[in-house]
ZATI-86384 format. One record per residue (C-alpha): x, y, z; residue in one letter. Coordinates in steps of 0.1 Angstrom, whole numbers, plus 5000, padded with zeros to 4 digits. Layout:
<atoms>
<atom X="X" Y="Y" Z="Z" res="A"/>
...
</atoms>
This chain:
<atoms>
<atom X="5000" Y="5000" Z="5000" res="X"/>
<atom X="5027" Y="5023" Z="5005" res="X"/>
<atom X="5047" Y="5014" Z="4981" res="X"/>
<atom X="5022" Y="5020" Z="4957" res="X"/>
<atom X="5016" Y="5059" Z="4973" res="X"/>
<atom X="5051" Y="5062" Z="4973" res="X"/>
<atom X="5050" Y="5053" Z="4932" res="X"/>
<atom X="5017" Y="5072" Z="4919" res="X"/>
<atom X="5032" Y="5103" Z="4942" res="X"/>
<atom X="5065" Y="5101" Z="4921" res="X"/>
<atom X="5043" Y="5097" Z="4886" res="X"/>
<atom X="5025" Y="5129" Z="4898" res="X"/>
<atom X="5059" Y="5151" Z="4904" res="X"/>
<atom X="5070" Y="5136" Z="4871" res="X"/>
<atom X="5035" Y="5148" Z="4853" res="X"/>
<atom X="5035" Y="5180" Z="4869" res="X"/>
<atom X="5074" Y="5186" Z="4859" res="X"/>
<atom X="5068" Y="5175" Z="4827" res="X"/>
<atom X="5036" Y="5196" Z="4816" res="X"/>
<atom X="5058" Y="5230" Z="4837" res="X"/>
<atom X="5085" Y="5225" Z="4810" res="X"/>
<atom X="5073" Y="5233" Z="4775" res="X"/>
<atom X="5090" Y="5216" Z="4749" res="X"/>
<atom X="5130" Y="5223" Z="4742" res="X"/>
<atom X="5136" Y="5256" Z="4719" res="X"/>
<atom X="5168" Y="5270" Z="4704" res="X"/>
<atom X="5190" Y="5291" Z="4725" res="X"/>
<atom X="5192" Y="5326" Z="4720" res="X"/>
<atom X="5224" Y="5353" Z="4724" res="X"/>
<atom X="5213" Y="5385" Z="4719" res="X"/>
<atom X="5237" Y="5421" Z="4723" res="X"/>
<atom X="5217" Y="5452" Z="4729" res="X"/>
<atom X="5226" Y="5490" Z="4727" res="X"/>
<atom X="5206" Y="5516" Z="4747" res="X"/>
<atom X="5207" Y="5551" Z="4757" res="X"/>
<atom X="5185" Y="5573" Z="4783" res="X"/>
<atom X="5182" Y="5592" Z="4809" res="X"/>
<atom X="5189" Y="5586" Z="4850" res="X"/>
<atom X="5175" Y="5602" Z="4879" res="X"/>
<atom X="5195" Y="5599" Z="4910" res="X"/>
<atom X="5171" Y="5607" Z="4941" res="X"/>
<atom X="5183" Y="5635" Z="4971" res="X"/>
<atom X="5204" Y="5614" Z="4995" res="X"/>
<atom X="5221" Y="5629" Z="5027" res="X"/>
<atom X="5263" Y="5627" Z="5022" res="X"/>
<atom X="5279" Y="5624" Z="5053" res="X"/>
<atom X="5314" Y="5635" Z="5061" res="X"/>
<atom X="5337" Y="5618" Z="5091" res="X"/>
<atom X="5369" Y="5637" Z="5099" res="X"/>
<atom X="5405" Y="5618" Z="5112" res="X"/>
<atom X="5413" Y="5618" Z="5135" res="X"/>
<atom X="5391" Y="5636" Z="5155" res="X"/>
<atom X="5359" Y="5616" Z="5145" res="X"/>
<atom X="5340" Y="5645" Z="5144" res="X"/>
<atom X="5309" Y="5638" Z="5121" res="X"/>
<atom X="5292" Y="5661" Z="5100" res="X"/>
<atom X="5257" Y="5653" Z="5077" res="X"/>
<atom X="5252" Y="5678" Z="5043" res="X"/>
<atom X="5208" Y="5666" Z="5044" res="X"/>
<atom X="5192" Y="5660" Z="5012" res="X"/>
<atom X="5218" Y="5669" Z="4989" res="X"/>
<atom X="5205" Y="5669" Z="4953" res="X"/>
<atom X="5222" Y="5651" Z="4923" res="X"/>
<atom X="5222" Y="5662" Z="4887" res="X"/>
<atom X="5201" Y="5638" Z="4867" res="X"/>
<atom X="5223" Y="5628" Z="4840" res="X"/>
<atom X="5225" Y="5612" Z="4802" res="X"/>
<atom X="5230" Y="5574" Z="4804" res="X"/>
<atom X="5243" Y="5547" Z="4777" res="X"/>
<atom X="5249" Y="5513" Z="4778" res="X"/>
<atom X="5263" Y="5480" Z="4761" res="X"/>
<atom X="5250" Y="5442" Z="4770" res="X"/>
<atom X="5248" Y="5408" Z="4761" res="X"/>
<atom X="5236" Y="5374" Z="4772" res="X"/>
<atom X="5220" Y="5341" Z="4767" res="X"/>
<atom X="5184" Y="5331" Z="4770" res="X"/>
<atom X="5185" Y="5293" Z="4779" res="X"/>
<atom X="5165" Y="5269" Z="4754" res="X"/>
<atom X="5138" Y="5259" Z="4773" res="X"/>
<atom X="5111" Y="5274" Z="4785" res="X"/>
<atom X="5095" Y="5270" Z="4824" res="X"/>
<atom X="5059" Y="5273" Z="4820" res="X"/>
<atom X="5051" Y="5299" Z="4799" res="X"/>
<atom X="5085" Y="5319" Z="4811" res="X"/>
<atom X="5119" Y="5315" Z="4796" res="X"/>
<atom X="5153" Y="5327" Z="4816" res="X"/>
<atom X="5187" Y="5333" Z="4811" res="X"/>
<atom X="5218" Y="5357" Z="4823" res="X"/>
<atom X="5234" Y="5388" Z="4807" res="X"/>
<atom X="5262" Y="5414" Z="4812" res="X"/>
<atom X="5257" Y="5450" Z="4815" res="X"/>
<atom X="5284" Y="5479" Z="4805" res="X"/>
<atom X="5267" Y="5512" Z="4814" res="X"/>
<atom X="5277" Y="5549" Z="4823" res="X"/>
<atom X="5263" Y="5574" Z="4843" res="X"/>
<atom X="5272" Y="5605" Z="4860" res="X"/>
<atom X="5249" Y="5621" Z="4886" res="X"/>
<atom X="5270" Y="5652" Z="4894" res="X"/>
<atom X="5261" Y="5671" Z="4925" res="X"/>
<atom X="5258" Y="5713" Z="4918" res="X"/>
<atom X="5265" Y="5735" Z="4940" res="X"/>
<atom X="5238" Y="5742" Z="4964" res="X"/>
<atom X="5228" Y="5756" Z="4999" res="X"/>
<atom X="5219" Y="5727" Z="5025" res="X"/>
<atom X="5215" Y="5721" Z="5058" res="X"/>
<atom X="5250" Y="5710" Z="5075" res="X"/>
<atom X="5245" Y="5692" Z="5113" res="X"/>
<atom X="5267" Y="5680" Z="5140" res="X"/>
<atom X="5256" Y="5687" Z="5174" res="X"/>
<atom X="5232" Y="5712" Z="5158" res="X"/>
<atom X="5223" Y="5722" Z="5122" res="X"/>
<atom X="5231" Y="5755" Z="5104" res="X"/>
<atom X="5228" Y="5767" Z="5067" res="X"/>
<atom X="5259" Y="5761" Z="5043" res="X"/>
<atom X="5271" Y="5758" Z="5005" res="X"/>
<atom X="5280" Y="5729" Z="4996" res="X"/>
<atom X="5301" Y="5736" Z="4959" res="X"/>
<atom X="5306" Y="5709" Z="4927" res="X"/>
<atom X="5310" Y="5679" Z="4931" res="X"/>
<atom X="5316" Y="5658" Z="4897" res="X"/>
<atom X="5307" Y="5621" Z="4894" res="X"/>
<atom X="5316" Y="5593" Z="4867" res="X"/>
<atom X="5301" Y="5560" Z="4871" res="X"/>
<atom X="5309" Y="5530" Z="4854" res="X"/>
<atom X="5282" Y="5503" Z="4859" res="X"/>
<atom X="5289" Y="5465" Z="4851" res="X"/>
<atom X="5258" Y="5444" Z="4858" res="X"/>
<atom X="5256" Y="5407" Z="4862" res="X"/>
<atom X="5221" Y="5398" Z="4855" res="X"/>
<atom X="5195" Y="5370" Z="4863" res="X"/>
<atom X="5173" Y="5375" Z="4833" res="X"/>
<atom X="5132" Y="5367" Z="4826" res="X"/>
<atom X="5109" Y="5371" Z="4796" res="X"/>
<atom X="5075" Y="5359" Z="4789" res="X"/>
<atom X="5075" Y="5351" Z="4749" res="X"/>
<atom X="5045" Y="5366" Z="4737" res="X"/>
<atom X="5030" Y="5364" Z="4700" res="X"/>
<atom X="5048" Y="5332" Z="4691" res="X"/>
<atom X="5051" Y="5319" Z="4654" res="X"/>
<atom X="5069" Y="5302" Z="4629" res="X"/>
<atom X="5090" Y="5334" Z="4620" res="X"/>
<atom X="5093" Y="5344" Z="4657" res="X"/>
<atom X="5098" Y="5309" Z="4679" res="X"/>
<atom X="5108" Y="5335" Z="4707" res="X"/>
<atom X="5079" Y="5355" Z="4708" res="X"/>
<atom X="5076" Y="5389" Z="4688" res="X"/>
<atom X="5067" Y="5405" Z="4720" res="X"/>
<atom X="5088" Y="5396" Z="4750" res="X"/>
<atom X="5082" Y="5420" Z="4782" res="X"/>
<atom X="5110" Y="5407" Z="4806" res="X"/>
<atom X="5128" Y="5410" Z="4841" res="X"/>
<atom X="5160" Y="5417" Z="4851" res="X"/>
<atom X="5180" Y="5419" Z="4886" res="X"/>
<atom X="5219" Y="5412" Z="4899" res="X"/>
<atom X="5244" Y="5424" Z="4915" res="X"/>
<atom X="5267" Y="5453" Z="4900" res="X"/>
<atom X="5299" Y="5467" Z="4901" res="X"/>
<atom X="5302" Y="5504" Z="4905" res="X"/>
<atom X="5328" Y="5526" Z="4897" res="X"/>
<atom X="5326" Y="5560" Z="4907" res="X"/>
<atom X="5351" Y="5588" Z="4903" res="X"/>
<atom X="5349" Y="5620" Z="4924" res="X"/>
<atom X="5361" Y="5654" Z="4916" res="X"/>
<atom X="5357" Y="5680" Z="4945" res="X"/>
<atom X="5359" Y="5713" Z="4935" res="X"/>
<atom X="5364" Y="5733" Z="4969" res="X"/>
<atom X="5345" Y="5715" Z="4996" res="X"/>
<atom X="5376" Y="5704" Z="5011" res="X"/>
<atom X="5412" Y="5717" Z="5013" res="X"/>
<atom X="5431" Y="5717" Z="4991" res="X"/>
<atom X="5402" Y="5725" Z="4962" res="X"/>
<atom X="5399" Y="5702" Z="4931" res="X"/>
<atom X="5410" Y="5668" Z="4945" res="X"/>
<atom X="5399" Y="5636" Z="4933" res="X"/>
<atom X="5393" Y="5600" Z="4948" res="X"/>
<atom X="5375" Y="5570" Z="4935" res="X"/>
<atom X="5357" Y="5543" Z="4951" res="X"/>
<atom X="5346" Y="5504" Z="4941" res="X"/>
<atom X="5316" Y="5490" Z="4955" res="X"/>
<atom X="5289" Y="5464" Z="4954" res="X"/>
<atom X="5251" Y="5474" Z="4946" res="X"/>
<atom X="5224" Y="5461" Z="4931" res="X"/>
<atom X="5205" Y="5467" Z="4895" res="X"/>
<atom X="5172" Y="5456" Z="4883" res="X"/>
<atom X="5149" Y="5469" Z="4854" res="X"/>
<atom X="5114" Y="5458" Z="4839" res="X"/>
<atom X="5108" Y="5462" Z="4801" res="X"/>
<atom X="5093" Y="5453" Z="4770" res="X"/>
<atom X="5110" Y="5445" Z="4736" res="X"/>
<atom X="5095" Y="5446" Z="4700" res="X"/>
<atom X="5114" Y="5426" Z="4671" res="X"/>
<atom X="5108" Y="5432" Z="4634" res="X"/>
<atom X="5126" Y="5402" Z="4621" res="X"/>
<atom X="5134" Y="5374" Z="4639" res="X"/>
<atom X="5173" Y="5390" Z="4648" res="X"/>
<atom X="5163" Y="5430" Z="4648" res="X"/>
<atom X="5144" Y="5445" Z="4675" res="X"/>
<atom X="5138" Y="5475" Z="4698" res="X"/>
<atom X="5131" Y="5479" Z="4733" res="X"/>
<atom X="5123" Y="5502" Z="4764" res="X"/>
<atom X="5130" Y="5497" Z="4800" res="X"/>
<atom X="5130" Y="5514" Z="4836" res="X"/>
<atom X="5161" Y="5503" Z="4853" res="X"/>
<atom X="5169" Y="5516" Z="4892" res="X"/>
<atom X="5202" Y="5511" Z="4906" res="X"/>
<atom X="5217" Y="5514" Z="4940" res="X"/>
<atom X="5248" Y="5521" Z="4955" res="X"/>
<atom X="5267" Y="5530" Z="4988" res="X"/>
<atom X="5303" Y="5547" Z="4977" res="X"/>
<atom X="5328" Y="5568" Z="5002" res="X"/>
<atom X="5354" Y="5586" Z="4989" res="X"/>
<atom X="5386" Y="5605" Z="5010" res="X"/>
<atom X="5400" Y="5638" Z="5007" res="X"/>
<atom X="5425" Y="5659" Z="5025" res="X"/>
<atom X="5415" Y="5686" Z="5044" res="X"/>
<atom X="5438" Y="5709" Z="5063" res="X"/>
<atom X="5454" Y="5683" Z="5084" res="X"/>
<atom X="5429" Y="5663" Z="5086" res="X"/>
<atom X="5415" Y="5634" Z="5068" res="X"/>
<atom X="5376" Y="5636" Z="5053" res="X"/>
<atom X="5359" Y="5604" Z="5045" res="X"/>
<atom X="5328" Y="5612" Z="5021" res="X"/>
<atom X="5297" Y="5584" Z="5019" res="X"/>
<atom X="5265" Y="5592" Z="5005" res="X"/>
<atom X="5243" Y="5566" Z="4989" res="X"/>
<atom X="5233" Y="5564" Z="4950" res="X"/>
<atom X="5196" Y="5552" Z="4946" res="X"/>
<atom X="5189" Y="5565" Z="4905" res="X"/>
<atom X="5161" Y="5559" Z="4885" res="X"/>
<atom X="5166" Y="5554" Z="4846" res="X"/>
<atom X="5141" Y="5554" Z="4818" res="X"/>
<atom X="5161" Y="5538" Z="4786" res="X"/>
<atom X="5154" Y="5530" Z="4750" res="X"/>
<atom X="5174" Y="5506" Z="4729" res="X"/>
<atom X="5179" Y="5486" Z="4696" res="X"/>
<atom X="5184" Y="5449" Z="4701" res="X"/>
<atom X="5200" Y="5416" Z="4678" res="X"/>
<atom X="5194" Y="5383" Z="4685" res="X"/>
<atom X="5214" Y="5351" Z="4669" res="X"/>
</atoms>
């Protein structure tokens, strides 16, 4: 009696697993170009001086929103699961949400008014994504679907480059900092053959970087945190 639970249970999974997994499909690589626009949100930077440890918070500092552009590329495995089909990608992109110069509240033990001046930021993005589409509008000229809104999320790499203008002395020092974030981004794309398409996408990114600068004799440690929103637009190939 058990035995024979134990064996109609297992022809269930097997049923189930097999009716989840659509029949095998080619693999697809596909290399997409994009450009847009990012829109970093206000973020408070924090500065910690050495070695007194004296702490000081610039609140809701605004960042320039900033041109974007990006390379990628990836695989879309050849299966689907369900009516969903993933894969993985790497992302190449550049932003720079450059901070203007602006008046701010500055606080330690209490808060007073204050200018904070330029500072400049390059950031180089590279993405490693977890990637899912839903193949919409399939047919015998698009097996992939000629409609394919899709998912995308990973851990990035973020390169960031600071160039401070007079906040700290000496003026016009630099620093650059390498840190782990995250990226994800929703989207739809469009193809008009079976390799040629287009696509749009929101994409938000986040980052934590801190960068250090001299200042008199003492040391300034700079952190602030990234969190952009982007709104791209893109030509994709698929082989």
């Amino acid at each position: 009696m058990f035995g024979t639970r134990i064996r109609t249970l297992t022809a269930l999974i097997v049923t189930i697993t097999g009716l989840a997994v659509a029949a095998p499909a080619s693999a697809e690589w596909f290399v997409d170009l994009y450009i847009g626009g990012a829109f970093t949100e206000k973020h408070d930077v924090d500065t910690q001086f050495v070695p007194s440890g004296a702490q000081v918070s610039t609140l809701d500092v605004s960042f320039n929103n900033s041109f974007t552009g990006g390379l990628r590329g990836g695989y879309w495995l050849p299966f689907d699961v369900g009516p969903l089909n993933f894969g993985f990608g790497v992302d190449f992109s550049h932003f720079a949400p450059n901070i203007s110069r602006q008046t701010r509240a500055f606080c330690a033990q209490f808060c007073v008014n204050g200018t904070f001046d330029d500072l400049d930021l390059s950031v180089w993005v590279i993405g490693f994504d977890a990637l899912l589409r839903a193949p919409l509008l399939k047919s015998a000229e698009f097996p992939h679907g000629q409609l394919q809104p899709y998912f995308r999320v990973g851990p990035a790499i973020f390169v960031a480059d600071a160039n401070d203008s007079s906040n700290f002395a000496p003026a016009n020092q630099s620093d650059s900092d390498t840190s782990i974030g995250v990226k994800l981004g929703v989207g739809v794309a469009w193809l008009f053959t079976k390799n040629i398409g287009v696509f749009t996408e929101y994409r938000y990114t986040h980052f934590s970087p801190e960068f250090t600068f001299q200042n008199g004799g003492a040391i300034a440690n700079v952190s602030t945190s990234v969190n952009s929103h982007y709104l791209l637009a893109g030509a994709t190939f698929r082989f």
